[in-house]
N, C-alpha and C positions, 0 to 999 in steps of 0.2 A: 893739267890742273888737278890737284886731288880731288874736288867734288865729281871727277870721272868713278875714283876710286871708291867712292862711298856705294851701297847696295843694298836695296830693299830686300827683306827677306825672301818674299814671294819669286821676286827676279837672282838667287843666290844662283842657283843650279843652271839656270839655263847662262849665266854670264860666265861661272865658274867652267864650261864646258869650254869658252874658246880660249883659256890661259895655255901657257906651255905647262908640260908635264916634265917631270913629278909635280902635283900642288902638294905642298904645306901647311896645315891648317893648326890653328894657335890659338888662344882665347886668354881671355881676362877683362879684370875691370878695367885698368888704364887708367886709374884717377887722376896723380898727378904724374907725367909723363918724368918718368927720372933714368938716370945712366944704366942701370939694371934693367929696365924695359925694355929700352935701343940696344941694348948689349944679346940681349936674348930676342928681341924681334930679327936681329942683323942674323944670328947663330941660326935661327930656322930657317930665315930664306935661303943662309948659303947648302942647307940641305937637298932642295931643292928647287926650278925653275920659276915657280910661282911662290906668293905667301897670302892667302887667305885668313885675316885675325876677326875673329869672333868677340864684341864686347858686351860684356853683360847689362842690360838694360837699369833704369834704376830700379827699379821695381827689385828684381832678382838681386843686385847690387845689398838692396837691404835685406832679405834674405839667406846672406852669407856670414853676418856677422863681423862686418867690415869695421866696425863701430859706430857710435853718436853720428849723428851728421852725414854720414857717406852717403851716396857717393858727394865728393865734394862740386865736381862737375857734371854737369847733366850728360846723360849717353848722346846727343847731339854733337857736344864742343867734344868731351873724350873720344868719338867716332870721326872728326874731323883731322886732331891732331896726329891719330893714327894715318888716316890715310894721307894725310900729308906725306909721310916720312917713305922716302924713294924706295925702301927694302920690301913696302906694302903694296902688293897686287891688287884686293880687294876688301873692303872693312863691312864687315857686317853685324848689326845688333840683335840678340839675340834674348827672348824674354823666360826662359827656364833659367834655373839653377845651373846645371850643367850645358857644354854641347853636345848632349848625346845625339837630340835629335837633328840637329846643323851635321854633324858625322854622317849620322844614318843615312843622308839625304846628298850631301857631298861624296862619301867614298872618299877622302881625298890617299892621298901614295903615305904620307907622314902626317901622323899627330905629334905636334912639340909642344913640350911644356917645360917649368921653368925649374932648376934644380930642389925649390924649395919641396917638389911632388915627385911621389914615390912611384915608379909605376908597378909594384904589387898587388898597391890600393887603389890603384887609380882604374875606374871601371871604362873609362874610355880607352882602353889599351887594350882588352877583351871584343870590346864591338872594332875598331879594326882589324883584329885578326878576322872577320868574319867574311871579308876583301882581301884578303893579304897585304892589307897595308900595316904600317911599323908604327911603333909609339915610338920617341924619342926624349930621352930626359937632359936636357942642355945644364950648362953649368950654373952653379949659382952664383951670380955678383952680391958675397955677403956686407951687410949692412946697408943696401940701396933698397929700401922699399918704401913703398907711401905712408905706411904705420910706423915706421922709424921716422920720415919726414915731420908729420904731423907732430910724433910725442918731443921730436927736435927742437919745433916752432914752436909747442906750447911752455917748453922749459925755458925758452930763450926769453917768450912773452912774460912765464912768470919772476924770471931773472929782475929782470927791467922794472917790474911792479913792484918787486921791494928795493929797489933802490931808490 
């Protein structure tokens, strides 16, 4: 059952300890769960043996600049449908901006992230080297994202209002 999968912050590291190794650890908001998500959550696990996903709290969620209204779903429901999905080992929310400190704490073997992130810029790629573990930059599924969703629906709604 997924509610196995879900995991309090506090209990992250000592659960994260009995997975198989390599873990994979991944992050985002997950608002509305779309083929570019599944596409790139499946892409990390087959990295390696476990997949540990990080979802950003809503608090942080508005923090990012996500726009109006986000997150659309509360980090509860997005932390459930995650762990639903069979590629997910363990889902955990996390209330910074970043995971740097979810990294710091995990050690995990791979950081994945999603093609849209650069890892030159990306500062969590620097604190895994400090383990010897690897940043990984997966592909990007272009035009599958929440903020494409959204400005989708809202064209579609203003369609229909002048007609």
């Amino acid at each position: 059952m997924y509610t196995t999968k879900i995991c309090h912050r506090n209990e992250l590291v000592s659960r994260a300890a009995s997975l198989a190794r390599p873990v994979v650890f991944t992050n985002g908001v997950f608002d509305l769960l779309h083929r570019g998500h599944v596409e790139c959550l499946e892409a990390a696990r087959r990295l390696g043996a476990s997949l540990i996903v990080g979802i950003n709290s809503d608090r942080s969620v508005k923090t990012l600049g996500k726009g109006p209204g986000r997150p659309l779903n509360c980090a509860d429901d997005r932390m459930a449908v995650i762990a639903a999905l069979q590629c997910v080992s363990l889902a955990v929310v996390f209330e910074e901006p970043t995971p740097m400190a979810l990294l710091a704490d995990l050690k995990p073997n791979i950081y994945a992230k999603g093609g849209d992130y650069n890892i030159c810029t990306l500062h969590e790629a620097e604190l895994m080297q400090q383990w010897g573990g690897r940043t990984v930059i997966l592909d990007y599924v272009k035009g599958r994202s929440t903020t494409h969703l959204i400005e989708r629906a809202h064209q579609i709604h203003t369609m229909e209002r002048a007609l």
